[in-house]
C-alpha positions in Angstrom: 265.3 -158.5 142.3 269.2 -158.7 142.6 268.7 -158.7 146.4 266.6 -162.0 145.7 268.5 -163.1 143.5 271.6 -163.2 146.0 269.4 -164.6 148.3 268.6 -167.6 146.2 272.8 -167.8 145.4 272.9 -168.0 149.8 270.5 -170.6 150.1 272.2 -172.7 147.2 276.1 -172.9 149.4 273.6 -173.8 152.2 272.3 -176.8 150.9 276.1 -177.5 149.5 277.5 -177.7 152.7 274.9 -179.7 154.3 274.8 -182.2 151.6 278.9 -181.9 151.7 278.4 -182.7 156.1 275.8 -185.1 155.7 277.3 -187.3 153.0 281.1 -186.8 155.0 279.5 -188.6 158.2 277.9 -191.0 156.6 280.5 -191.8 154.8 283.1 -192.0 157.4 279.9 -194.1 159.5 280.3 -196.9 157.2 282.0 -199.9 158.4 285.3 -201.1 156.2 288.0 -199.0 154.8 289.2 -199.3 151.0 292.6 -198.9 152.1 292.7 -201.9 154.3 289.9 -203.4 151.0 292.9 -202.9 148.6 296.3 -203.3 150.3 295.6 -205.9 153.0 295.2 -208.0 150.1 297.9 -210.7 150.4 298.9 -210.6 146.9 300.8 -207.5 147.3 302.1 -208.7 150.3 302.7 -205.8 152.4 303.7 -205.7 155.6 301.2 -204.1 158.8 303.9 -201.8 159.5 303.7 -200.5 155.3 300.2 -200.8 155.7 299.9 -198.0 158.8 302.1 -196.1 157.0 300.2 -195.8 153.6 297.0 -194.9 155.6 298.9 -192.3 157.1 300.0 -190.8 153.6 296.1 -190.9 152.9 295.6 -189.0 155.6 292.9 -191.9 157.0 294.6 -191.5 160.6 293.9 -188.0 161.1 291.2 -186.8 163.5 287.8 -186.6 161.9 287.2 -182.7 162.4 290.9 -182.6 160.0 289.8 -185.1 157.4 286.5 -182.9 157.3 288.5 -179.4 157.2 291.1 -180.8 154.6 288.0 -182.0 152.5 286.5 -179.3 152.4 289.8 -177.0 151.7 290.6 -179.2 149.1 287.0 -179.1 147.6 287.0 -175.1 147.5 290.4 -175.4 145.6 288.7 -177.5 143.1 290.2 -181.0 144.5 288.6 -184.0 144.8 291.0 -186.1 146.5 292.6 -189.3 145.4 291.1 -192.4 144.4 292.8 -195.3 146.6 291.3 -198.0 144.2 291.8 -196.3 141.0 295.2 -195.1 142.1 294.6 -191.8 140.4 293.5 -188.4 141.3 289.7 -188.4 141.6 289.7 -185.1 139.5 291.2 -187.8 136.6 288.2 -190.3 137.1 285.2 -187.1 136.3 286.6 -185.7 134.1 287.1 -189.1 132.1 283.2 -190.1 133.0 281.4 -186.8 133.6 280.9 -185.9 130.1 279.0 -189.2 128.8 276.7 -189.2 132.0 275.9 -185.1 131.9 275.1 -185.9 127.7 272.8 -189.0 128.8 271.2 -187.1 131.4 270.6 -183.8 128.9 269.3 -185.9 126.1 266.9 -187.6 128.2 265.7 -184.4 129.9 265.1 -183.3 126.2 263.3 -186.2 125.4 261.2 -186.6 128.5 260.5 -183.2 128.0 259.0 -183.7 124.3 257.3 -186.7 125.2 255.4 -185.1 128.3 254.2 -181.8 125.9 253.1 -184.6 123.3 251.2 -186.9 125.6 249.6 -183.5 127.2 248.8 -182.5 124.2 247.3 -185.6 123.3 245.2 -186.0 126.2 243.7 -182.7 125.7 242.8 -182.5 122.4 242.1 -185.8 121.3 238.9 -186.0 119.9 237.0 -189.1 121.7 236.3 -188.9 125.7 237.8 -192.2 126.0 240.8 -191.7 124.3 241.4 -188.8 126.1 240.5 -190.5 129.1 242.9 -193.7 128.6 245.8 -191.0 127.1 245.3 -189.3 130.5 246.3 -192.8 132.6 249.3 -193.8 130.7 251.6 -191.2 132.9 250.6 -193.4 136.1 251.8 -196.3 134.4 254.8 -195.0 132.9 256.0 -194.2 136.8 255.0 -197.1 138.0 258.1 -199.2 135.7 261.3 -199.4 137.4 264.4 -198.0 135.4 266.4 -201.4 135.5 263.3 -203.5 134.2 262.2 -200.8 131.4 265.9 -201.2 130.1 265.9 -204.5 129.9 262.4 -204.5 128.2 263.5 -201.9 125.5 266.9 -204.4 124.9 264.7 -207.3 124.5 262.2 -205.5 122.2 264.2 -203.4 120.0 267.5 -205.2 120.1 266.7 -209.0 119.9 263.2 -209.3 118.9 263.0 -206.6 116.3 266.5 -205.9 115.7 266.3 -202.4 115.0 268.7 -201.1 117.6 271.8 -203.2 117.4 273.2 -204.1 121.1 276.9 -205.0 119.8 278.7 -202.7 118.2 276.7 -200.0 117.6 277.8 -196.5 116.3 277.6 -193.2 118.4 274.1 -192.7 118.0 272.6 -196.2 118.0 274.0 -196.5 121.3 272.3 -193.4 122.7 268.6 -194.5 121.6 267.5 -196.9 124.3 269.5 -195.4 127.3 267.8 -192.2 126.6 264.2 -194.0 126.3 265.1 -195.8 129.6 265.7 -192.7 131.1 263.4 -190.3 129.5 260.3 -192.6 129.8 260.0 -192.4 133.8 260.7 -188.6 133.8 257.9 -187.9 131.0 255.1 -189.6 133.1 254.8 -187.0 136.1 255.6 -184.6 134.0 252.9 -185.2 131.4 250.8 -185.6 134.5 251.5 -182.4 136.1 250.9 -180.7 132.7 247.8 -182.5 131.9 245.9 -181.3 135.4 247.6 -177.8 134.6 246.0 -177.8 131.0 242.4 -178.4 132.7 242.8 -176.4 135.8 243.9 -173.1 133.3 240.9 -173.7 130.7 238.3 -173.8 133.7 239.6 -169.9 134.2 237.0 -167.0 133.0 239.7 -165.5 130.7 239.7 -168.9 129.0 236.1 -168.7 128.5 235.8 -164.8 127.3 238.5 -165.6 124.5 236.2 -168.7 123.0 233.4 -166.3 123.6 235.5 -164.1 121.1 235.7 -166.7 118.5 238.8 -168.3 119.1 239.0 -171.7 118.8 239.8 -174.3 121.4 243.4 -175.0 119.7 243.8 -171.0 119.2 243.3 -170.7 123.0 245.6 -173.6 124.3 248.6 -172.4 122.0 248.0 -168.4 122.6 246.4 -168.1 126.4 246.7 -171.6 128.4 249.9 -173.1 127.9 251.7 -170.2 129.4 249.4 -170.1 132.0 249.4 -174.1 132.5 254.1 -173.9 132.3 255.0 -172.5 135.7 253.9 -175.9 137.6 255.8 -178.0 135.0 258.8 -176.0 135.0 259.0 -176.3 139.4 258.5 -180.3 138.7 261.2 -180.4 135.8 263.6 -178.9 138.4 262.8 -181.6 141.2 263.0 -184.3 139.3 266.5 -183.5 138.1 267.7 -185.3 141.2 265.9 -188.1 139.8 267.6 -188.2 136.5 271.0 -188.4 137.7 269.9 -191.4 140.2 268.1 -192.9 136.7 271.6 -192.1 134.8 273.4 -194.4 137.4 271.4 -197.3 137.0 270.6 -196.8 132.9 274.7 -196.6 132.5 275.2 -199.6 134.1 271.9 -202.0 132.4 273.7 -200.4 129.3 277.5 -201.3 130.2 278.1 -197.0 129.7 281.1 -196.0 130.8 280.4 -192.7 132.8 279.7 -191.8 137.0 276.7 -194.6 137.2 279.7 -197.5 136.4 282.6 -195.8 138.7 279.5 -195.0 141.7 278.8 -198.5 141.4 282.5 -199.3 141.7 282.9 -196.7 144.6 280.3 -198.1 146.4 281.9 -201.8 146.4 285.0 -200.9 147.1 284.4 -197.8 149.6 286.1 -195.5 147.8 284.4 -192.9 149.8 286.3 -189.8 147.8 284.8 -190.8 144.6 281.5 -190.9 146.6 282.0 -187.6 148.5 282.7 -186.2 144.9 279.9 -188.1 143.2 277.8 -186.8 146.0 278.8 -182.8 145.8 278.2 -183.0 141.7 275.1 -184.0 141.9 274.2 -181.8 144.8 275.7 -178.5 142.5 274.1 -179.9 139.5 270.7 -180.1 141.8 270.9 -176.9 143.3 272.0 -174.8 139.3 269.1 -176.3 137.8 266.5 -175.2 140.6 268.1 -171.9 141.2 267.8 -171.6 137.0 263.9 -172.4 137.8 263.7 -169.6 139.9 264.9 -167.2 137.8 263.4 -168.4 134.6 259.8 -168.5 136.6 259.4 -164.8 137.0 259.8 -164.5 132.9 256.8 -167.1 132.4 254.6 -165.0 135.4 255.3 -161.5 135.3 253.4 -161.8 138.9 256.5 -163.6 139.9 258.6 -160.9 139.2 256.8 -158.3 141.5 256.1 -161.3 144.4 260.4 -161.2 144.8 260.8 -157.5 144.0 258.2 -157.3 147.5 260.5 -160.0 149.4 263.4 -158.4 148.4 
């Protein structure tokens, strides 16, 4: 088990430094440069000659295989570079907007989560084919909305038509209820879908039937025999879609003016700030790769059979 475990620990600085490589060349592949962006603006007035030499304090003149070793020295020593649009340390700019994005992005996992057990639950034990039937469909909908437009729905429904959520000036938690909704809502719907075929697939087992051969009722069996059964599948899916979250977090923070990475990405991205991407890029990465490697080891606790499939590999 430990021997997996490491191995799972390996495979995570893997996919660290390729996502580190891949987004480094891509990055330096873009055309522009937000030095020239910023100072070549003839406001400030400075000269070519002041100009050269500020990119060379940057360190933008340097061979490509020494900006990519520096990077990467300076990442391992927990440095993230300096903004050149911001005119701060990029270390400044996270830890200013990191904490509002990570609690938008845990509250809607929360939520999402909630709502997919609900709408499972609903499907599978309501007590009319049909409803069960239309329950069953709404996940495919629910994907189907696009983060920006579902944001903008939820303002114009809760906010101007019905006024319950106020949209100026609202206090801590008002202003947490529909950026969570925006970006719970699109995570709920395969998740809820995933669960729902899981719940069927698990009650077609023969234990299943021996235990309502028993007596136990239908409930009785879901709560004490299926759903544990029916988890593992969720719990893989809940892990992918984290990815997905953060990429909803960006555009949720900036339909809902939230200060936090989605706004300074956004700013990054038109000015070419490209290490406040780079950093973007690695936090999400190590967020990605903690929350599947936590899957992996919470798994085997869910399916003892788990347990002894990595004990073998190992």
């Amino acid at each position: 088990m430990t021997r997996a475990v490491a191995n799972r620990i390996g495979q995570a600085l893997i996919v660290l430094l390729l996502a580190f490589t891949a987004s480094f060349l891509l990055l330096q592949a873009l055309p522009g440069d937000a030095i020239l962006i910023k100072y070549q603006n003839p406001e400030m007035g400075l000269s070519p000659e002041q100009i050269a030499e500020i990119r060379i304090l940057y360190g933008a003149d340097a061979p490509l295989w020494a900006q990519y070793g520096n990077t990467i020295w300076n990442f391992l020593q927990g440095s993230f570079g300096y903004s050149v649009q911001a005119g701060v340390p990029v270390n400044t700019l996270l830890a200013t907007n990191l904490p509002p994005t990570l609690r938008l992005a845990a509250l809607g996992l929360l939520v999402a989560v909630v709502l997919a057990f609900c709408l499972a639950f609903a499907a599978t034990l309501a007590p009319f084919r049909w409803l069960r039937n239309l329950l069953a469909t709404l996940p495919a909908l629910m994907i189907s909305v696009p983060v920006f437009w579902l944001g903008i729905m939820l303002i114009q429904i809760f906010s101007f038509r019905l006024r319950l959520v106020p949209i100026i000036n609202p206090n801590e938690f008002q202003a947490l209820i529909l950026p969570v909704l925006t970006l719970a809502l699109p995570i709920a719907a395969p998740l809820a879908q995933i669960l729902i075929r899981s719940l069927d697939e698990v009650e077609a087992q023969p234990f299943v039937s021996v235990a309502r051969a028993k007596g136990a009722t239908r409930r009785g069996v879901l709560w004490r025999h299926v759903l544990r059964n029916a988890l593992l599948p969720v719990l893989t899916i809940a892990g992918l879609l984290f990815g997905e979250l953060l990429a909803g977090a960006v555009v949720t923070e900036t339909v809902f003016g939230i200060n936090g990475l989605g706004r300074i990405t956004e700013q990054a991205v038109s000015n070419q700030d490209t290490a406040v991407l780079q950093a973007i890029v690695i936090l999400a990465a190590l967020g990605f790769v903690i929350i599947n490697l936590a899957v992996d080891l919470i798994a085997p606790l869910i399916d003892p059979r788990l347990n002894r499939k990595l004990g073998a590999d190992a």
